[in-house]
C-alpha positions as CSV (number, residue, x, y, z in Angstrom):
1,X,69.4,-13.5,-51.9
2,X,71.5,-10.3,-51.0
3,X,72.5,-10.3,-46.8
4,X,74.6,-7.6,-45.0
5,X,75.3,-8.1,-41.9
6,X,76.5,-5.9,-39.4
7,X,77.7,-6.5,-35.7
8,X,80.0,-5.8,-32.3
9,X,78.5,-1.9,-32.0
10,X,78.1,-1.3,-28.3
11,X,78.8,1.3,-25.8
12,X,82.1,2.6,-25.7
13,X,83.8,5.2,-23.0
14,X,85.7,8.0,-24.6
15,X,89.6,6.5,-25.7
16,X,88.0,3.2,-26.1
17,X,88.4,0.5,-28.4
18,X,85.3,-1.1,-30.8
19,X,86.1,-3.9,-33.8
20,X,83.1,-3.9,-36.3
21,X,82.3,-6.6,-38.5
22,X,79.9,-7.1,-41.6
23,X,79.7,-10.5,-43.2
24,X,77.8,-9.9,-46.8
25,X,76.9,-12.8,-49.3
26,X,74.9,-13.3,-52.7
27,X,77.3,-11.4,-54.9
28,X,80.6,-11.6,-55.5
29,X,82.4,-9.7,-52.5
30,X,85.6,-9.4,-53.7
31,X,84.9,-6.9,-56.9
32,X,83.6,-4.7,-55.0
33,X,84.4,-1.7,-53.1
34,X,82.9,-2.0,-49.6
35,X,82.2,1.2,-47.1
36,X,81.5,1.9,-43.7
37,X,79.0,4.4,-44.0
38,X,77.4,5.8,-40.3
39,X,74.8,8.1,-39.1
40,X,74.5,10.0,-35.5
41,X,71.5,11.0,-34.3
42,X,69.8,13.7,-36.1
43,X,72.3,13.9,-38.8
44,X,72.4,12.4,-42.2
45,X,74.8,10.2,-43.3
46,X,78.3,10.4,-42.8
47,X,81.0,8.5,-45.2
48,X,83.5,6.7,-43.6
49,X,86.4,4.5,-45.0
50,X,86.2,2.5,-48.1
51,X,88.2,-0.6,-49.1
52,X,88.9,-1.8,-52.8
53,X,87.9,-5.6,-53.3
54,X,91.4,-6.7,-55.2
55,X,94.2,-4.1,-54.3
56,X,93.1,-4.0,-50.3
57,X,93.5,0.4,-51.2
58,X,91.8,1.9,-48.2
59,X,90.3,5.3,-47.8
60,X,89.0,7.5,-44.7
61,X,87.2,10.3,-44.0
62,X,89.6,13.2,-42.6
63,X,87.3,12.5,-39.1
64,X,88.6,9.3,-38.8
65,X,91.9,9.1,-40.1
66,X,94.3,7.7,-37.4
67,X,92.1,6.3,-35.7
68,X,90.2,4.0,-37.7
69,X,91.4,0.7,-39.5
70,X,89.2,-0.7,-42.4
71,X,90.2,-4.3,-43.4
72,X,89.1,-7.1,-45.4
73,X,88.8,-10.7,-45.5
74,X,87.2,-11.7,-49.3
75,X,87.3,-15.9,-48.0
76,X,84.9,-14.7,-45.9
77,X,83.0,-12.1,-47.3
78,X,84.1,-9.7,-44.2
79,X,85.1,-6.3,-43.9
80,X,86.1,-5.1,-40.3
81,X,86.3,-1.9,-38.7
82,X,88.9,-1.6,-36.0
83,X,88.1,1.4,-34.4
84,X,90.4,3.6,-31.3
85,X,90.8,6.6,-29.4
86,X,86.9,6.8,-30.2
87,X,85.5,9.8,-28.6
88,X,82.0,11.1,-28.5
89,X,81.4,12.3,-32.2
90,X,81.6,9.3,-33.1
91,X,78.9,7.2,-31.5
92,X,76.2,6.9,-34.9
93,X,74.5,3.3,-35.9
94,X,77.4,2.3,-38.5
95,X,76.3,0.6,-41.5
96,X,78.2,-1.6,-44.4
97,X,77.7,-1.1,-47.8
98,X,78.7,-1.3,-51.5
99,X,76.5,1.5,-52.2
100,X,73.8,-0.9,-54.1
101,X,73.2,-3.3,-50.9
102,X,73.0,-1.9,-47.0
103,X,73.0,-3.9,-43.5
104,X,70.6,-3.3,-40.9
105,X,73.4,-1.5,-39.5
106,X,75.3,-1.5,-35.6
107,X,74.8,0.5,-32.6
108,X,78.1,2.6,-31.4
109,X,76.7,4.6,-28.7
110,X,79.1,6.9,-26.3
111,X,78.6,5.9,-22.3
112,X,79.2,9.1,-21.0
């Protein structure tokens, strides 16, 4: 059986700090490309960084570039999210995906 897991969304004040994480098991993590993939309400869905299962290559979308930090862990069938200087276009339910299999997805939501 497939799981994605996502977790550590919360509410964040604008400059803040936020380190997501998605544990994923029954297939085999590291060939795949895994994505951070979010959605704000009343939008669709937003493309946000992608990391490559062997070379550890990471990509970002031109709205998160410099802030965010995708990483890795294939031991642990983990990808994180480090994510700073957040402001209030970013608050969405962030989901982690190899686009076949999706997590339930975390809550970033702005405090303001």
């Amino acid at each position: 059986e497939v799981q994605v897991v996502e977790s550590g969304g919360d509410l964040v004040q604008p400059g803040g700090s936020l380190r997501l994480s998605c544990v994923a098991s029954g297939f085999i993590f590291r060939s795949y490309v895994m994505n951070w993939v979010r959605q704000a309400p009343g939008k669709g869905l937003e493309w946000v960084s992608g990391i490559y299962g062997g070379s550890g290559v990471t990509t970002y979308a031109d709205s998160v570039k410099g802030r965010f930090t995708i990483s890795r862990d294939n031991a642990k069938n983990t990808i994180f999210l480090q994510m700073d200087s957040l402001n209030a276009e970013d608050g969405a339910v962030y989901y982690c995906t190899d686009w076949r299999y999706w997590g339930q997805g975390t809550q970033v939501t702005d405090a303001r």
